[in-house]
C-alpha positions in Angstrom: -7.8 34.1 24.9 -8.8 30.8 24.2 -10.6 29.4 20.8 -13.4 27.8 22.5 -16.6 27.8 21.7 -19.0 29.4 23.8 -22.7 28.7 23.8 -25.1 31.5 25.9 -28.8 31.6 25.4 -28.5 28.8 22.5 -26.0 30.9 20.8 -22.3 29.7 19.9 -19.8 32.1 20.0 -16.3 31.9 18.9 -14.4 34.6 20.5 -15.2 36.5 23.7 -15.5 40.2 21.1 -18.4 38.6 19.3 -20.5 37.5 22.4 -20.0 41.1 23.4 -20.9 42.8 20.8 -24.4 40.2 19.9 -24.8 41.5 23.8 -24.2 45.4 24.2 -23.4 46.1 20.2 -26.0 47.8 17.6 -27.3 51.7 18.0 -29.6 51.3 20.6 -28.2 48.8 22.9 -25.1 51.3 24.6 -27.7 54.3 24.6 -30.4 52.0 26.9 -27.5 51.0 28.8 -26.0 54.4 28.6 -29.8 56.3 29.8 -30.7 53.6 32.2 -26.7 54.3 34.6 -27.3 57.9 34.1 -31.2 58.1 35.5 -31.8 55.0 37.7 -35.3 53.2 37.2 -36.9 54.4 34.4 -40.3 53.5 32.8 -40.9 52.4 28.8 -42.5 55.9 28.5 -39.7 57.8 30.1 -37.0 55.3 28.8 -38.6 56.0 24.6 -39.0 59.8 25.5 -35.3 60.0 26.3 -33.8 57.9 23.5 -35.3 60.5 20.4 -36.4 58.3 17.1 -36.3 55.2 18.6 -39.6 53.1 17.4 -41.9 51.5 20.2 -41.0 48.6 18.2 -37.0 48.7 18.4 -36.8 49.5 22.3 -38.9 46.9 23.1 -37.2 44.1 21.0 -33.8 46.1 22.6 -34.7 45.7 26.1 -36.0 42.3 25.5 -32.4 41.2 24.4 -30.5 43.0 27.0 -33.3 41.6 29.6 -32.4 38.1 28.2 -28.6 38.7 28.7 -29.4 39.8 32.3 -28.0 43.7 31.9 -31.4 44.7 32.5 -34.2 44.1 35.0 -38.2 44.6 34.2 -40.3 45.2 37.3 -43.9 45.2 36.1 -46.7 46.4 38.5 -50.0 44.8 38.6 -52.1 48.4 38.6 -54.4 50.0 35.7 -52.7 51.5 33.2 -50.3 48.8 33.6 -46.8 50.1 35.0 -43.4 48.8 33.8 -40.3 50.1 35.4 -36.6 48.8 33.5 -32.6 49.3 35.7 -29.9 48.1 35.0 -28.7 45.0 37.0 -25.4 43.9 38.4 -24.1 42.6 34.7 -25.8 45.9 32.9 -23.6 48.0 35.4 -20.4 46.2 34.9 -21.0 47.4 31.6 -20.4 50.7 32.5 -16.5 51.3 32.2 -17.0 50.3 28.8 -19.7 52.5 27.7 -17.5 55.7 29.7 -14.5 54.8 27.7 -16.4 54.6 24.4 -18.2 58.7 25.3 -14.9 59.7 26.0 -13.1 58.3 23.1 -16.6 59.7 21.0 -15.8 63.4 22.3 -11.8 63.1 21.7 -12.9 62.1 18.2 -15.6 65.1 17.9 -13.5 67.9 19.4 -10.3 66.7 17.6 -12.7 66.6 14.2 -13.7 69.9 15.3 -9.8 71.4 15.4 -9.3 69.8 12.3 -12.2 71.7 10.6 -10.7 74.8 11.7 -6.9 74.8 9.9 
């Protein structure tokens, strides 16, 4: 890995970790991702209902930065009440291997946590 500076979205970035993490890091970020593989197209209402204490607020702002990375695509409809649909694009699905390894290195952790609780 090269020192480089990298500069995405008028952002510098000195390593390749830290323009991943300002990307796909945080609480809410993975779970979007993470809800939006797992169930297609989903809609803000569907999206919040699935995510638990999430603010209106927070998911917004979230899927606006992932939006502006390109993981995730908006489709808005032009109908009353208006309609907004999010999925994940090409980038947010590349994402993917990451976020498996990361659940299954979160259940290792729980059920080995678990055993340990036990002895």
């Amino acid at each position: 890995m090269s020192d480089k500076i990298m500069k995405i979205n008028n952002k510098e970035y000195s390593c390749a970790i830290e323009l991943t993490l300002d990307i796909i890091g945080g609480k809410w970020k993975p779970i979007i991702l993470w809800r939006l593989a797992n169930n297609g197209v989903l809609r803000f209402s569907e999206l919040k209902r699935s995510m638990g204490v999430i603010t209106q607020k927070m998911l917004t702002q979230q899927l606006r930065e992932l939006e502006a990375y390109e993981m995730v695509h908006r489709k808005v409809y032009a109908e009353v009440p208006p309609k907004v649909e999010y999925s994940l694009t090409k980038q947010g699905k590349s994402v993917m291997p990451i976020l498996d390894i990361m659940c299954k290195w979160g259940t290792d952790y729980y059920e080995e946590s678990i055993d340990d609780k036990k002895e």
